[in-house]
PDB file of N, CA, C, O and CB in Angstrom:
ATOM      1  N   UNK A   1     113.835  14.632 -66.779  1.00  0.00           N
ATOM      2  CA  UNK A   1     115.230  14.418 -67.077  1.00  0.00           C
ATOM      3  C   UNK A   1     115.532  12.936 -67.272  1.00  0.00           C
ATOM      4  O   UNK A   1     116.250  12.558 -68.198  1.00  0.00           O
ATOM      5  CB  UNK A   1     116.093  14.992 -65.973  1.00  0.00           C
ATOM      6  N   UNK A   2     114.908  11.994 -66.281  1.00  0.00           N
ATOM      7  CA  UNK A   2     115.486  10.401 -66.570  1.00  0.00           C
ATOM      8  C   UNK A   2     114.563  10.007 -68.165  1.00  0.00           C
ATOM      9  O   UNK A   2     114.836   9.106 -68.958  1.00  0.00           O
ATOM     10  CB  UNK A   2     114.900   9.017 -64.882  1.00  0.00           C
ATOM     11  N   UNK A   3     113.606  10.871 -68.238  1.00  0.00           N
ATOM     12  CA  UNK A   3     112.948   9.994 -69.380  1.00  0.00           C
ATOM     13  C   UNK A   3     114.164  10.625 -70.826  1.00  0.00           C
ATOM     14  O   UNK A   3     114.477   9.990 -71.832  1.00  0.00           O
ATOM     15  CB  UNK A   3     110.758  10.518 -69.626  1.00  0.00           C
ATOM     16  N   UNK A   4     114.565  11.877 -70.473  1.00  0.00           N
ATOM     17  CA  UNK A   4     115.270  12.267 -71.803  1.00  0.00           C
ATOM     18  C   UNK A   4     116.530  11.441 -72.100  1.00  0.00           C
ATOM     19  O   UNK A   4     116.814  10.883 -73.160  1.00  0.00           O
ATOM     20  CB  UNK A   4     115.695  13.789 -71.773  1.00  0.00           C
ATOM     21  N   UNK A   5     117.372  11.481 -70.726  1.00  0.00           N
ATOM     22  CA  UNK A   5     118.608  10.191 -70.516  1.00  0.00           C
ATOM     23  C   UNK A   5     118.004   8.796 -71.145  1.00  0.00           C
ATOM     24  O   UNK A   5     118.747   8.270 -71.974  1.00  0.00           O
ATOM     25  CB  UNK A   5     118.992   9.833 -68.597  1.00  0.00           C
ATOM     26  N   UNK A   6     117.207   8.363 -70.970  1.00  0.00           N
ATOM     27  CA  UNK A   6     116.288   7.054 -71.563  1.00  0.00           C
ATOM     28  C   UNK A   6     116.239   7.329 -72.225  1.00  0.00           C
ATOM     29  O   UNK A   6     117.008   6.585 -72.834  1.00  0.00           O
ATOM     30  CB  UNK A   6     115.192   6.499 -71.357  1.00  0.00           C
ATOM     31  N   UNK A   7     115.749   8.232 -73.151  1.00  0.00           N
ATOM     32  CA  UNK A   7     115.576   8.068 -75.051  1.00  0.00           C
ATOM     33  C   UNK A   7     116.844   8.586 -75.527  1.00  0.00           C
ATOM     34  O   UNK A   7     116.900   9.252 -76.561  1.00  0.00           O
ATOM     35  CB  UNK A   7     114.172   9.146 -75.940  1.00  0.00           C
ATOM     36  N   UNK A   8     118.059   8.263 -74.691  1.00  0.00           N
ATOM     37  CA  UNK A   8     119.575   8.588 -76.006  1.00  0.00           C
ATOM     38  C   UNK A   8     120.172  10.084 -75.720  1.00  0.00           C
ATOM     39  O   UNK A   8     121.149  10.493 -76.347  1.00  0.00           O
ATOM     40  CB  UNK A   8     118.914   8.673 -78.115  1.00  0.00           C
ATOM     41  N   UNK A   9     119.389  11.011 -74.545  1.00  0.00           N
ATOM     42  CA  UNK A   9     120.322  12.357 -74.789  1.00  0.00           C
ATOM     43  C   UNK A   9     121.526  11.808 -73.604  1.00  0.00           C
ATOM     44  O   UNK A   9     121.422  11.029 -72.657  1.00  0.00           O
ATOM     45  CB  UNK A   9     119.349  14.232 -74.326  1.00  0.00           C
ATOM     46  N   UNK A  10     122.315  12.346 -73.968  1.00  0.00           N
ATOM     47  CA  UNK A  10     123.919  12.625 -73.865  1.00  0.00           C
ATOM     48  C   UNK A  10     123.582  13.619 -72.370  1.00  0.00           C
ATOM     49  O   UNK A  10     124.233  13.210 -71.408  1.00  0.00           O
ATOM     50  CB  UNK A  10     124.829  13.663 -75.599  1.00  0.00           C
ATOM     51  N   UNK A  11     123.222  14.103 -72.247  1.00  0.00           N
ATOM     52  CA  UNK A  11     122.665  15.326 -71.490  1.00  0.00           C
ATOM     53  C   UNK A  11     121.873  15.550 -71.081  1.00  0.00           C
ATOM     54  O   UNK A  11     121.008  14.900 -71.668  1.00  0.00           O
ATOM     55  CB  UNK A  11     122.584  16.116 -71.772  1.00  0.00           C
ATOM     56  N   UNK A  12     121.144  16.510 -69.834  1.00  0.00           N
ATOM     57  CA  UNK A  12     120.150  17.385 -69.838  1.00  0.00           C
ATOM     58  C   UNK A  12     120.226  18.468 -68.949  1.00  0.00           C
ATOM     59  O   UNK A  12     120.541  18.101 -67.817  1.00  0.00           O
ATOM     60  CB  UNK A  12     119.087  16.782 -69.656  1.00  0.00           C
ATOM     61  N   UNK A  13     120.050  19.649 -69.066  1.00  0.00           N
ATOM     62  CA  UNK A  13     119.894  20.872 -68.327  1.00  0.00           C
ATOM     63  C   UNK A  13     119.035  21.033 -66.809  1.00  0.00           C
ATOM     64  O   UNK A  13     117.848  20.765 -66.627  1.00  0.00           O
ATOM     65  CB  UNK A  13     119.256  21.711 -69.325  1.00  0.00           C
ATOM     66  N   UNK A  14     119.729  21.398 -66.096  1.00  0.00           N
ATOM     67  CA  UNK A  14     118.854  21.851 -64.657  1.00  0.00           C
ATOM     68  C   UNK A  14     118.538  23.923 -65.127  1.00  0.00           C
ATOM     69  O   UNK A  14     119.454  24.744 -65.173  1.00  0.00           O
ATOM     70  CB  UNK A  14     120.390  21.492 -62.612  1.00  0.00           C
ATOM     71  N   UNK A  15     117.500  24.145 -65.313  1.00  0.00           N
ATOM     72  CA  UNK A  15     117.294  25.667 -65.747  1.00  0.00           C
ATOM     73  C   UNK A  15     117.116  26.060 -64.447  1.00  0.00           C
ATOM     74  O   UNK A  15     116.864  25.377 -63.454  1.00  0.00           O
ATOM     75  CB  UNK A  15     116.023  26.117 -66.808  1.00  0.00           C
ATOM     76  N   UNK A  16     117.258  27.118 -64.556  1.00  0.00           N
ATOM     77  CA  UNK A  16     116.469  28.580 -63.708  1.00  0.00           C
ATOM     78  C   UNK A  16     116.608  29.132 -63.981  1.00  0.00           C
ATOM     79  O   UNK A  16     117.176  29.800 -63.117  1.00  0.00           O
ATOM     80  CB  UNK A  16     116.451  29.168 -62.706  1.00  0.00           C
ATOM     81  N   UNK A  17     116.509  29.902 -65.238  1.00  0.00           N
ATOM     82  CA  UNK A  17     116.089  30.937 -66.332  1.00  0.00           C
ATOM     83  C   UNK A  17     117.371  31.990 -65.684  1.00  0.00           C
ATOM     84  O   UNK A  17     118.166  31.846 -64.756  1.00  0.00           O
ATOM     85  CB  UNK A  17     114.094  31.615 -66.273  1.00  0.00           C
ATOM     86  N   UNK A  18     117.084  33.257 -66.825  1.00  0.00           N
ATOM     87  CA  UNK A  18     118.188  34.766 -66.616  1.00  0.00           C
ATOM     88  C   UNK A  18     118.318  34.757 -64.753  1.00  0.00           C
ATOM     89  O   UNK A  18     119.233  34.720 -63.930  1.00  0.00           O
ATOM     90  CB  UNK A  18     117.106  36.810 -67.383  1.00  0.00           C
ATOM     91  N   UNK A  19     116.188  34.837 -64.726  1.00  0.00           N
ATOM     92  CA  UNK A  19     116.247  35.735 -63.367  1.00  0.00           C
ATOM     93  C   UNK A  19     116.823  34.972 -61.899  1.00  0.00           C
ATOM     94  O   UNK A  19     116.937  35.547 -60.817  1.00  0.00           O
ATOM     95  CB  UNK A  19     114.598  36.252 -63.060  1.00  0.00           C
ATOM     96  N   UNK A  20     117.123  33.632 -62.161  1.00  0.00           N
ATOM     97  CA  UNK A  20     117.936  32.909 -60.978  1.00  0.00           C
ATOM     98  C   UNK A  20     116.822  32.841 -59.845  1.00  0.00           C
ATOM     99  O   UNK A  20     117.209  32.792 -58.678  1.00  0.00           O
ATOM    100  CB  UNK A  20     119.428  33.840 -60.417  1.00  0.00           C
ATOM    101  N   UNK A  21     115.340  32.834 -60.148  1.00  0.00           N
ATOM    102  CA  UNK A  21     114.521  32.180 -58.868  1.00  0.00           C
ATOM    103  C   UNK A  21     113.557  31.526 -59.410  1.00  0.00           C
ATOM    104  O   UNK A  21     112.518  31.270 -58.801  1.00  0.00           O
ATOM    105  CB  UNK A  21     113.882  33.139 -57.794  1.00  0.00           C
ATOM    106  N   UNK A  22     113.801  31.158 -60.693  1.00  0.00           N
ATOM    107  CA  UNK A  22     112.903  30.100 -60.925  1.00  0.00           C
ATOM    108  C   UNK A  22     113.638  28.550 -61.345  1.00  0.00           C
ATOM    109  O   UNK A  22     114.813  28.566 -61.711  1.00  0.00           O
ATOM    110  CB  UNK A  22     111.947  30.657 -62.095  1.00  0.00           C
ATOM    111  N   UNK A  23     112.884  27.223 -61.270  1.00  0.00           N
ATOM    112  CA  UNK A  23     113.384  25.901 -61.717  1.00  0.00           C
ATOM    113  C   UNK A  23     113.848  25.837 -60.377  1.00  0.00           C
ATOM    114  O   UNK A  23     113.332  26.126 -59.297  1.00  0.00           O
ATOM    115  CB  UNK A  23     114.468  25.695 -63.034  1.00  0.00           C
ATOM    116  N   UNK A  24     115.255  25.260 -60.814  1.00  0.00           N
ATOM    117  CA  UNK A  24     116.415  25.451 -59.501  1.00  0.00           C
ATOM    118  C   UNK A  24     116.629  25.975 -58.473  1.00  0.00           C
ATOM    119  O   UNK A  24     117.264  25.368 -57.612  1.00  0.00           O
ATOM    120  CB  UNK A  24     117.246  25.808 -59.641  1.00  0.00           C
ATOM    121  N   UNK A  25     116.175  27.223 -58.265  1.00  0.00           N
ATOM    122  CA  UNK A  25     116.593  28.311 -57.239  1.00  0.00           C
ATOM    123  C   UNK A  25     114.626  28.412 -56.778  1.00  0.00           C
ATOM    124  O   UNK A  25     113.585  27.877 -57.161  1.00  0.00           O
ATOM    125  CB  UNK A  25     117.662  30.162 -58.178  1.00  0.00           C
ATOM    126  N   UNK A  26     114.952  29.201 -55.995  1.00  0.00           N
ATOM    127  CA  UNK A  26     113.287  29.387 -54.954  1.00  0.00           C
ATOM    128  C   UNK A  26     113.561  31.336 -54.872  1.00  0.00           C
ATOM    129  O   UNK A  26     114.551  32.063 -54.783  1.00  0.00           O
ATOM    130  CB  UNK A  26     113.368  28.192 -52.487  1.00  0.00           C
ATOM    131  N   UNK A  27     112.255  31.521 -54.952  1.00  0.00           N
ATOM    132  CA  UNK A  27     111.961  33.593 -54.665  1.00  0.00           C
ATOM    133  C   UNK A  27     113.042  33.625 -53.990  1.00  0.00           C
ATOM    134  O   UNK A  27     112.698  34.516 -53.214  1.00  0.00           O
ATOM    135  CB  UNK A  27     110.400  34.456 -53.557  1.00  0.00           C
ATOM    136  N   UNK A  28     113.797  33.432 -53.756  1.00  0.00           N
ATOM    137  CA  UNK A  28     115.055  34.197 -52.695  1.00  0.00           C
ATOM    138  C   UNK A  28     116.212  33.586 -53.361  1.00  0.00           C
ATOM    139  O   UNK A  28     117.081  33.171 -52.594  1.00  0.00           O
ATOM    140  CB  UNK A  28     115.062  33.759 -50.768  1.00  0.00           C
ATOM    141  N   UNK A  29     116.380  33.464 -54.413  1.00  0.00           N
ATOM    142  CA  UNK A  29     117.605  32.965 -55.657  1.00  0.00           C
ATOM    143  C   UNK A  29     118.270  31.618 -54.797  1.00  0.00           C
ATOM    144  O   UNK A  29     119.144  30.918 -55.310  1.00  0.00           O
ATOM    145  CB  UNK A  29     119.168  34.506 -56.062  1.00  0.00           C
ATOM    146  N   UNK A  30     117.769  31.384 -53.524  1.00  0.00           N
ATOM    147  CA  UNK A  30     118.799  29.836 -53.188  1.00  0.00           C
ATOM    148  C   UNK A  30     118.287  28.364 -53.711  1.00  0.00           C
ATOM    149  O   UNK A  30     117.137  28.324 -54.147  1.00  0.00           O
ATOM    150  CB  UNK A  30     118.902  29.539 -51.368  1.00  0.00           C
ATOM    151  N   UNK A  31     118.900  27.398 -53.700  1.00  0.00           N
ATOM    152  CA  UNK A  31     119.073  26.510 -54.411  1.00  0.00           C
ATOM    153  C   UNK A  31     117.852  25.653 -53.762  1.00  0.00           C
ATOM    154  O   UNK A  31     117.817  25.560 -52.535  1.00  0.00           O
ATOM    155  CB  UNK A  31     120.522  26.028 -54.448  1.00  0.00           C
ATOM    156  N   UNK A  32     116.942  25.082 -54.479  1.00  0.00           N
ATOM    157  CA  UNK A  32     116.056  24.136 -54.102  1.00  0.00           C
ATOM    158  C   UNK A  32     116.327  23.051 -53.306  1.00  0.00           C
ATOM    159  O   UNK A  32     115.643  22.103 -53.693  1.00  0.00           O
ATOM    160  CB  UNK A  32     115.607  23.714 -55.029  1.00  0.00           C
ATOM    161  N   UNK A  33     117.056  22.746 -52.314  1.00  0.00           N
ATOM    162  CA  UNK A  33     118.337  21.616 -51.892  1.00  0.00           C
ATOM    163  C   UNK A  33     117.515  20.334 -52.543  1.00  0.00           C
ATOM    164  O   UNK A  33     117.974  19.333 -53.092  1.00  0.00           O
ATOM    165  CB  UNK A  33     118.767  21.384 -49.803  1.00  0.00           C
ATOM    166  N   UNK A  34     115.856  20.792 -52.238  1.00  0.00           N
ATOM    167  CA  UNK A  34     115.200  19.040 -52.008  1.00  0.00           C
ATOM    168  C   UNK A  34     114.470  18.800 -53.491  1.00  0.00           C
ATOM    169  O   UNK A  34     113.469  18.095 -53.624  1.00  0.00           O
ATOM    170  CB  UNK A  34     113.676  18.838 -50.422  1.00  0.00           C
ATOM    171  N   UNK A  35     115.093  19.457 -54.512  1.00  0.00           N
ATOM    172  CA  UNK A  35     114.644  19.128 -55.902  1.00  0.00           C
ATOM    173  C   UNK A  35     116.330  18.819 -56.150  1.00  0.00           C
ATOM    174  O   UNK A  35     116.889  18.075 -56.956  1.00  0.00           O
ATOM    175  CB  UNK A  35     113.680  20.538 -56.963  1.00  0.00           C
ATOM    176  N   UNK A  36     116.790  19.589 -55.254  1.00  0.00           N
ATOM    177  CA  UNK A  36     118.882  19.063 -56.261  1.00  0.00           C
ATOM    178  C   UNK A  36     118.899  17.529 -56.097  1.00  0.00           C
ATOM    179  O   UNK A  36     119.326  16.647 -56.843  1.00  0.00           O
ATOM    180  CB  UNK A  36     121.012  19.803 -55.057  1.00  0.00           C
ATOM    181  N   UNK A  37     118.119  17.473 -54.517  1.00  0.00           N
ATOM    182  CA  UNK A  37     119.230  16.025 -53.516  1.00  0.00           C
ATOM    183  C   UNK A  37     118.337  15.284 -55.180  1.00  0.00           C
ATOM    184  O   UNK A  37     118.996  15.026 -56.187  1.00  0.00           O
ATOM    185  CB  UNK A  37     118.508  15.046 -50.816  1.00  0.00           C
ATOM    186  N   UNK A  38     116.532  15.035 -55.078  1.00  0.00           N
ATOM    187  CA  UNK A  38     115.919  14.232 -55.805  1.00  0.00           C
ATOM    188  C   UNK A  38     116.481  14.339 -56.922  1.00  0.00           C
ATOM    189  O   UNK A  38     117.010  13.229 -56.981  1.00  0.00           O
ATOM    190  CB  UNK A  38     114.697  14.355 -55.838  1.00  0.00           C
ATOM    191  N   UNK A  39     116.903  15.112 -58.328  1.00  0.00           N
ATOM    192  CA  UNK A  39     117.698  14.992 -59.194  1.00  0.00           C
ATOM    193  C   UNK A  39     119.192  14.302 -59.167  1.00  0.00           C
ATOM    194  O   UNK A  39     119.645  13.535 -60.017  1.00  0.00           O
ATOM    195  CB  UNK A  39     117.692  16.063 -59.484  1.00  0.00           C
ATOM    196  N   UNK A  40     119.734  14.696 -58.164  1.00  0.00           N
ATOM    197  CA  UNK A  40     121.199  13.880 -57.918  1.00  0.00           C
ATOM    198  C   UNK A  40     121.256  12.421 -57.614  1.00  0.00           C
ATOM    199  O   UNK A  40     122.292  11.816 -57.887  1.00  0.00           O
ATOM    200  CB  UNK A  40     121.936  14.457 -56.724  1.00  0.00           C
ATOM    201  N   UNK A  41     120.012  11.647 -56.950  1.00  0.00           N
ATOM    202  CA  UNK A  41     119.506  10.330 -56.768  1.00  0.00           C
ATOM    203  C   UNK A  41     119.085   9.871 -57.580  1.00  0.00           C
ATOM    204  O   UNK A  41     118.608   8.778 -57.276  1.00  0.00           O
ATOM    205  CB  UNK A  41     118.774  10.114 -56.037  1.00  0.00           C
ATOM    206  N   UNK A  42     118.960  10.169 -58.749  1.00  0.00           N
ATOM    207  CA  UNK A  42     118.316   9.705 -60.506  1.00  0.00           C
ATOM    208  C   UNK A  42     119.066   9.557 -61.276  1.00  0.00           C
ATOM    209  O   UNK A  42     118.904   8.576 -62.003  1.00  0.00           O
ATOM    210  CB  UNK A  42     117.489  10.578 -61.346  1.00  0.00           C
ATOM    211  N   UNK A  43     120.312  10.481 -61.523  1.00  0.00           N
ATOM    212  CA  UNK A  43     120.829  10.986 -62.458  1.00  0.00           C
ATOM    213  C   UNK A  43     122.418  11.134 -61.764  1.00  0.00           C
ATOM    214  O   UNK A  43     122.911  11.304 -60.649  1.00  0.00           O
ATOM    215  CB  UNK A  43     119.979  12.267 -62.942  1.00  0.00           C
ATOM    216  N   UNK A  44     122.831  10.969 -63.071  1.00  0.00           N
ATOM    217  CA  UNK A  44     124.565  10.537 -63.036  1.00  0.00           C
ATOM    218  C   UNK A  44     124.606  12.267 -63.061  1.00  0.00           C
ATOM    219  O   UNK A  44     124.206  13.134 -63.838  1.00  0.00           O
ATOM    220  CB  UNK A  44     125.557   9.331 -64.762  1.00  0.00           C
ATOM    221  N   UNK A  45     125.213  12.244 -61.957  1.00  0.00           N
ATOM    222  CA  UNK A  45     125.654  14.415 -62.133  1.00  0.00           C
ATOM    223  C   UNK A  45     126.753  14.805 -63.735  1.00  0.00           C
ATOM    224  O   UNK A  45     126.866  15.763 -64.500  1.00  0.00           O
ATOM    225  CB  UNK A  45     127.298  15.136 -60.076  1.00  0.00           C
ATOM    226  N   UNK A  46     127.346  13.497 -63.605  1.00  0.00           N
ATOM    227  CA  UNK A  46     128.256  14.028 -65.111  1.00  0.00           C
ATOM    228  C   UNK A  46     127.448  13.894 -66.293  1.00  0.00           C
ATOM    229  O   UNK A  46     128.078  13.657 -67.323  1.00  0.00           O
ATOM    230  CB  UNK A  46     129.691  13.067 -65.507  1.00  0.00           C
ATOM    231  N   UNK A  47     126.361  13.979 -66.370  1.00  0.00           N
ATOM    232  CA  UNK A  47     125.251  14.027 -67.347  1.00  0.00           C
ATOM    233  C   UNK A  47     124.286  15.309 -67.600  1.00  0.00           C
ATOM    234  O   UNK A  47     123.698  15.674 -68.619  1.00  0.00           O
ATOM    235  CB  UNK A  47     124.419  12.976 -66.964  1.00  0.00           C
ATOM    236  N   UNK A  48     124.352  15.937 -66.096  1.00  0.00           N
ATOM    237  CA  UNK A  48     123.581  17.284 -65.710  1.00  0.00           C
ATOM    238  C   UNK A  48     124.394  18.192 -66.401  1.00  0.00           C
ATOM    239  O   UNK A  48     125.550  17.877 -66.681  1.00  0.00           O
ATOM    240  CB  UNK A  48     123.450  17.686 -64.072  1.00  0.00           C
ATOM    241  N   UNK A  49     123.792  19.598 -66.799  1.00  0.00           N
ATOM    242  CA  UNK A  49     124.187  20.832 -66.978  1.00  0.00           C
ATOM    243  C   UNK A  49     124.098  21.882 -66.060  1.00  0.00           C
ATOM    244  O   UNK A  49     123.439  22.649 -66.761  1.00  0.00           O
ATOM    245  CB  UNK A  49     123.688  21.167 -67.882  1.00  0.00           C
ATOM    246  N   UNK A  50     124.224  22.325 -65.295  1.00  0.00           N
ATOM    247  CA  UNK A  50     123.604  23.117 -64.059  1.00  0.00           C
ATOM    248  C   UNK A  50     123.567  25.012 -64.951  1.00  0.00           C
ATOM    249  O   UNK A  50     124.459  25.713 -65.428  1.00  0.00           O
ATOM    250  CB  UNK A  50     125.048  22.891 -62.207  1.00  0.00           C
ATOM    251  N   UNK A  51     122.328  25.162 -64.820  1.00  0.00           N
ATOM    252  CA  UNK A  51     122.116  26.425 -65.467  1.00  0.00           C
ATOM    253  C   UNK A  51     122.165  27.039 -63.926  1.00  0.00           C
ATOM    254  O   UNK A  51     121.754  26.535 -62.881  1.00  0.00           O
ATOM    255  CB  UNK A  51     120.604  26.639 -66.555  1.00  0.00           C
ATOM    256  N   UNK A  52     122.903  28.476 -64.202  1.00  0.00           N
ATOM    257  CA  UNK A  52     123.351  28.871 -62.594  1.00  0.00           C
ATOM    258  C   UNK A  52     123.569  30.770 -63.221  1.00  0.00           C
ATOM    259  O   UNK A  52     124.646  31.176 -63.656  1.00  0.00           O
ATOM    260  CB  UNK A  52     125.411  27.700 -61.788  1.00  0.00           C
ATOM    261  N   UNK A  53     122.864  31.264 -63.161  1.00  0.00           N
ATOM    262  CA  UNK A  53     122.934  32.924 -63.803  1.00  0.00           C
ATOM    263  C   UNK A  53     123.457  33.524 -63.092  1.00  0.00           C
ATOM    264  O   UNK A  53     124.406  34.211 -63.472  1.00  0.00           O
ATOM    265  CB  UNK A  53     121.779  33.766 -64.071  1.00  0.00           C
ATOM    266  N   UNK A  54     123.015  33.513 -61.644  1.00  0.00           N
ATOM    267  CA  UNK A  54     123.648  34.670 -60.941  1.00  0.00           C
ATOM    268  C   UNK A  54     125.105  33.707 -59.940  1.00  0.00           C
ATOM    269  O   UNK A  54     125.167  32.611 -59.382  1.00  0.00           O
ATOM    270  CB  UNK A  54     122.150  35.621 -59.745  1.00  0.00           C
ATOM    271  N   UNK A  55     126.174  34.978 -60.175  1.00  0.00           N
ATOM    272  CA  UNK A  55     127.260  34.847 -59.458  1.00  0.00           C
ATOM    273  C   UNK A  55     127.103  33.950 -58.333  1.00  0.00           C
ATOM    274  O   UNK A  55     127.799  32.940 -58.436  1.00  0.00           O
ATOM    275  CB  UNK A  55     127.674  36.035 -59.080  1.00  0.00           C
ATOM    276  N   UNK A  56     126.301  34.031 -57.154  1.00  0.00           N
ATOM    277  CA  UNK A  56     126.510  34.155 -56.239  1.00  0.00           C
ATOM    278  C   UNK A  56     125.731  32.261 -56.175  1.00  0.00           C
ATOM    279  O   UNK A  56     126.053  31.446 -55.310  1.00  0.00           O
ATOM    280  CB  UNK A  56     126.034  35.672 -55.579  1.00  0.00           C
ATOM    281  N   UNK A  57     124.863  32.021 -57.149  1.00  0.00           N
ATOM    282  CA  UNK A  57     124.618  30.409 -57.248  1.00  0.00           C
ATOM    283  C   UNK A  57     125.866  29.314 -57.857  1.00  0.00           C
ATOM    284  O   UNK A  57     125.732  28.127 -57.559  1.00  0.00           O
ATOM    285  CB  UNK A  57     123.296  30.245 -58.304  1.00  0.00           C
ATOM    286  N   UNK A  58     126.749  29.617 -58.482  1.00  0.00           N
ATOM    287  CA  UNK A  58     127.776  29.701 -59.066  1.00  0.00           C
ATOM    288  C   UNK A  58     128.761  28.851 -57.910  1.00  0.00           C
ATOM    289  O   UNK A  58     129.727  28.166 -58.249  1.00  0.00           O
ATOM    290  CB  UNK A  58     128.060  31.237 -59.466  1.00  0.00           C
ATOM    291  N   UNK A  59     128.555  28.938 -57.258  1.00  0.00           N
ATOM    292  CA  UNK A  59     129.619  28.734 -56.403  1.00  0.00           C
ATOM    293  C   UNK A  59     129.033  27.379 -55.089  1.00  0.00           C
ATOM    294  O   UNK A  59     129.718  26.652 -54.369  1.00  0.00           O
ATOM    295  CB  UNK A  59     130.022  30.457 -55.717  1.00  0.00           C
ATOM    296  N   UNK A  60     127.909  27.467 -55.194  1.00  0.00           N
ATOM    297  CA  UNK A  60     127.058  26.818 -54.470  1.00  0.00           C
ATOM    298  C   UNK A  60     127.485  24.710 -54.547  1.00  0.00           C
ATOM    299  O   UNK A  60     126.785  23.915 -53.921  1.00  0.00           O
ATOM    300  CB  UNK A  60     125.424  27.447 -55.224  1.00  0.00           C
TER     301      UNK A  60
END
């Protein structure tokens, strides 16, 4: 993500696909805390996209 912010994107996506336990989320659909905190210490959050499928991450 910091290298894409470095070459000019506007943006970049946090995924965890349809099924909500992969990327972001862990086998039990909750949120990786210690890949969020390390992404949130890099990266301006108003730059992130948070891909979030199921309801119940949504809110997190």
């Amino acid at each position: 993500m910091t290298s894409e912010i470095s070459s000019g994107s506007w943006k970049v996506i946090a995924e965890s696909r349809e099924s909500g336990n992969t990327g972001m989320y862990d086998s039990n659909f909750q949120i990786d805390e210690k890949l969020f905190n390390l992404i949130v210490s890099k990266i301006d959050t108003n730059k992130i996209i948070w891909e979030t499928p199921l309801k119940g991450q949504q809110s997190w």
